[in-house]
C-alpha positions as CSV (number, residue, x, y, z in Angstrom):
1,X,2.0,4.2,-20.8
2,X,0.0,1.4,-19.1
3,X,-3.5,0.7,-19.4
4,X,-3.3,0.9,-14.8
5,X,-1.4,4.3,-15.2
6,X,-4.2,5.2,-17.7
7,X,-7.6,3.9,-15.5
8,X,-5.7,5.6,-12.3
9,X,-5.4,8.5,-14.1
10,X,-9.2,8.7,-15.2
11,X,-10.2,7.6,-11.8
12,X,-8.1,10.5,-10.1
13,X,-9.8,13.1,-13.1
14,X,-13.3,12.2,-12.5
15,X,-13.0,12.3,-8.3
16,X,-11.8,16.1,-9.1
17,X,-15.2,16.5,-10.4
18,X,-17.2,15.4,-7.6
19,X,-14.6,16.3,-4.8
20,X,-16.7,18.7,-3.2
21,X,-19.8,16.8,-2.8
22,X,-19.2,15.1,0.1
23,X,-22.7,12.3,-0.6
24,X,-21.3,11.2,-3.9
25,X,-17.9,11.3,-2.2
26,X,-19.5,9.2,0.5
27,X,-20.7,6.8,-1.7
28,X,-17.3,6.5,-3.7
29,X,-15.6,5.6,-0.3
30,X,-17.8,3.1,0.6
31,X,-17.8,1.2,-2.9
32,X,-13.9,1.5,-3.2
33,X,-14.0,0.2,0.8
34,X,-16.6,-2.7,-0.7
35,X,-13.8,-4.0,-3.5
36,X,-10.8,-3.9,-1.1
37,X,-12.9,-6.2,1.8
38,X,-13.7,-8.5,-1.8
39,X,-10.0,-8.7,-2.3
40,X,-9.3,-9.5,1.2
41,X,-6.6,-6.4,1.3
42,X,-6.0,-4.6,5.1
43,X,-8.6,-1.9,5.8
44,X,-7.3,1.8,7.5
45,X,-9.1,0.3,10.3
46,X,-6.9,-3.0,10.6
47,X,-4.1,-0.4,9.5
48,X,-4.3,2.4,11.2
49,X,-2.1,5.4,10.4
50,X,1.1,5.4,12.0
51,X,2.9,8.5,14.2
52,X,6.3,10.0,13.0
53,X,7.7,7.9,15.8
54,X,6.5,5.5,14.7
55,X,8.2,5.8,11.5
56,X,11.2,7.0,12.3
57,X,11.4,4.4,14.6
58,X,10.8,1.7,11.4
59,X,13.7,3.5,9.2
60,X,16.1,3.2,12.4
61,X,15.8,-0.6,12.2
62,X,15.9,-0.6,8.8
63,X,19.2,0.9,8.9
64,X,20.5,-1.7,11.7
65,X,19.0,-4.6,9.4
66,X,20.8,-3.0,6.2
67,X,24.3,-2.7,8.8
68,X,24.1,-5.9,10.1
69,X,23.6,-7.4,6.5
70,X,26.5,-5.4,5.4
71,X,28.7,-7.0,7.4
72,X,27.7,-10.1,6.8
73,X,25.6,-11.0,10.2
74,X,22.1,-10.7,8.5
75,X,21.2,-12.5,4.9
76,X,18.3,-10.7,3.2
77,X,15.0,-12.4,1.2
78,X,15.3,-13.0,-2.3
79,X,13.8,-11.2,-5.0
80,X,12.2,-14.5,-5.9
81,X,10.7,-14.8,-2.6
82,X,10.2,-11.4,-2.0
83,X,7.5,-11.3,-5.1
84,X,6.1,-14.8,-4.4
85,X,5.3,-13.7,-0.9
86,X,3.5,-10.4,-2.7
87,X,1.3,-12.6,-5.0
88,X,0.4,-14.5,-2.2
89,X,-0.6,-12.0,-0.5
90,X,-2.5,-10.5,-3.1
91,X,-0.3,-7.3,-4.1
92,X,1.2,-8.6,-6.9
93,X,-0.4,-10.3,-9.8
């Protein structure tokens, strides 16, 4: 198992203890809010939760995309790309 499985683990464990105090809960928020603005990662704010619809609508052009690539009218990124554009952004390391 890896050590990132392991520390998410622990993390997840030692919330459980403190889960119903909602002032050290508080406070966890607001740190873990703190290191994702350091990162420069999207907030819920600037990513709000999205609607079924909104969803649904998302797998529907999936589908078209994966279609349309199927028959050879769309040409997909490459994995290469794919991850170099996820380290760039800062999800991948």
């Amino acid at each position: 198992m890896s050590r990132t499985v392991n520390v998410s683990a622990e993390v997840i464990r030692q919330l459980g203890y403190i889960a119903d105090d909602d002032s050290s809960m508080e406070k966890v928020l607001d740190f873990i809010k703190k290191l994702v603005a350091k990162r420069g990662l999207p907030s819920l704010e600037e990513n709000p939760v999205r609607t079924k619809e909104e969803i649904l609508a998302g797998f529907d052009r999936s589908l078209k995309e994966l279609r349309l690539n199927q028959e050879g009218k769309l040409d997909f990124q490459s994995w290469e790309d794919f991850r170099d554009e996820l380290q760039e952004e800062g999800y991948l390391h």
